[in-house]
NUVEXMAR-303021 format. One record per residue: residue in three letters; x, y, z of N, C-alpha, C in turn. Coordinates in steps of 0.1 Angstrom, whole numbers, plus 5000, padded with zeros to 4 digits. Example, Ala and Ser with C-alpha at 12.3 -4.5 7.8 and 13.67 -1.06 7.14 Angstrom:
BEGIN
Ala513249435078512349555078513249675078;Ser512849785071513749895071512950005079;
***
This chain:
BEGIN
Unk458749004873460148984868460949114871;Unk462049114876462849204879464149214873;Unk464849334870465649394865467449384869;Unk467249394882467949344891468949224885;Unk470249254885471149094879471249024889;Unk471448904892471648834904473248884912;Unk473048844925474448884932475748844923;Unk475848714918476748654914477348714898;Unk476248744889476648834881476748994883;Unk476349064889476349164889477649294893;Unk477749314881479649384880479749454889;Unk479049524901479149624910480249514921;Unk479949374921481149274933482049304924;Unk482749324918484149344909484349494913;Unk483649564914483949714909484249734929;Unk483549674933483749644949485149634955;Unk485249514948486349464953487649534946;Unk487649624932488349724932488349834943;Unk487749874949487449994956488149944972;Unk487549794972488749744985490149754987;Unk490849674971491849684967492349884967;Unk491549944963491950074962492550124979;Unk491650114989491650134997492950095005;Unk493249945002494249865011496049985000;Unk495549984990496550034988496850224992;Unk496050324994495750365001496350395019;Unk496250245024496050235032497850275034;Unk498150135028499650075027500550275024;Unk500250345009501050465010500650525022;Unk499650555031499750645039500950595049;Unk500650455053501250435063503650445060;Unk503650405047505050445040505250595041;Unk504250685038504850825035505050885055;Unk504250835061504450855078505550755083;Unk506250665075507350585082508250655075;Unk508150715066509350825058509350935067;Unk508450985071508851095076509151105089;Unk508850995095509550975110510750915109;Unk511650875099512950825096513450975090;Unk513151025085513451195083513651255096;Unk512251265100512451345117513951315123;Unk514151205122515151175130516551235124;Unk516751235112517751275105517851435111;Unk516551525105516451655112517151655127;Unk516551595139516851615149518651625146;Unk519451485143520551465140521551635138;Unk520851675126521051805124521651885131;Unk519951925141520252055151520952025159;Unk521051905167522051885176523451885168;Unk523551875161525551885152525452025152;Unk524352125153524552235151524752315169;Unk524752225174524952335189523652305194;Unk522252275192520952255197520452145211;Unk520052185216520152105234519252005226;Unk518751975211517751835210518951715210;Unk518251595215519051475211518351355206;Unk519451325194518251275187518751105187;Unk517651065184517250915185517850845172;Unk518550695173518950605164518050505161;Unk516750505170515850455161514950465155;Unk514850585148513950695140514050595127;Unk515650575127515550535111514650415110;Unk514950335118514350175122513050185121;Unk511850285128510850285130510450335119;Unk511150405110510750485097510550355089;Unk511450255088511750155082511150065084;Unk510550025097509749915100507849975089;Unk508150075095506350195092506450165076;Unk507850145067507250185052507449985048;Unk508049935057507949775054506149745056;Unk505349795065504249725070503649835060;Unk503549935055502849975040502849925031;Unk503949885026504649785017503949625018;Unk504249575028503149445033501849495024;Unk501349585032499549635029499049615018;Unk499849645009499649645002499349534985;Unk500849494994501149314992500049224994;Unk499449245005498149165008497149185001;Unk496549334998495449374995495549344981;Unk496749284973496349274963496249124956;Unk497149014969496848924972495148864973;Unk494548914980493248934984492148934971;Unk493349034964492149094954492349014943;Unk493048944937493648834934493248684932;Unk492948654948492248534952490248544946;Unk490148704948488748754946488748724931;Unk488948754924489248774913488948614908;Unk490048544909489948404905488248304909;Unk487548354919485948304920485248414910;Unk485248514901484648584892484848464885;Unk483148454877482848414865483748514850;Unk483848434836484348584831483348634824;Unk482048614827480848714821480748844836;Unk481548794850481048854858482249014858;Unk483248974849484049114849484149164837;Unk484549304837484349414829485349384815;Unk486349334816487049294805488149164809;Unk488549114802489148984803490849034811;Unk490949234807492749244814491949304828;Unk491049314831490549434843491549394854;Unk491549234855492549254872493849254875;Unk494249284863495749314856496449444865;Unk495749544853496349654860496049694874;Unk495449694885495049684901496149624903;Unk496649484902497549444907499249474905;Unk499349504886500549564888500649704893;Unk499549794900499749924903500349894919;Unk499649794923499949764936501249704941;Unk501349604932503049554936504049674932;Unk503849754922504949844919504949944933;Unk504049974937503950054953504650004957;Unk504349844962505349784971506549774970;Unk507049784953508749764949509149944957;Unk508149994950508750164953509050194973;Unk507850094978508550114995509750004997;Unk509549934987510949804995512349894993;Unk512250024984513150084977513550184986;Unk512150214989512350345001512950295010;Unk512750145018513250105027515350145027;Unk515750095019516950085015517650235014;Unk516550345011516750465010516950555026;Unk516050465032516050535041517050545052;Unk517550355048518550315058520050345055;Unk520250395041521550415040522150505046;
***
């Protein structure tokens, strides 16, 4: 006899599939805070050249900044989608509490409101 829970109950596939979800969202901020700052860059360049500076700067900094924090924003969208769909084949002896996949998912969508926001921030 062994100790061992079976695959199907065993709370470590839940705690998993948070750590994916962690990841994808992860994934999603890095890729938003690098489309921020290459829609910045651009602004900077803007700058020096108004100041006399031989740089010239590019109009599609903002775009690319913008497209970069849209597809974090996605990322994140998905991964929680994903986690979601996972969630719904858990038994409910197989998760930790009956709100566990609650909060993962509102942490995630609220990311994504915060880059759809950035988006609009960036482009004004």
């Amino acid at each position: 006899m062994t100790d061992n829970p079976s695959p199907l109950q065993d709370p470590r596939v839940y705690f998993a599939a948070e750590r994916t979800l962690l990841a994808w969202l992860r994934t999603g901020i890095g890729i938003m805070a690098f489309g921020f700052v290459v829609a910045r860059f651009g602004l900077f360049l803007k700058v020096i050249s108004a100041q006399g500076g031989p740089v010239h700067s590019s109009t599609f900094s903002p775009w690319i900044g913008a497209t970069l924090v849209l597809l974090g924003a996605v990322a994140t969208i998905i991964g929680s989608l994903r986690y979601r769909d996972f969630c719904k084949t858990l038994k409910i002896g197989e998760m930790p509490s009956p709100s566990a996949p609650v909060m993962p998912i509102v942490l995630s969508l609220s990311v994504a409101i915060v880059g759809i926001l950035l988006i609009i921030q960036v482009l004004a």
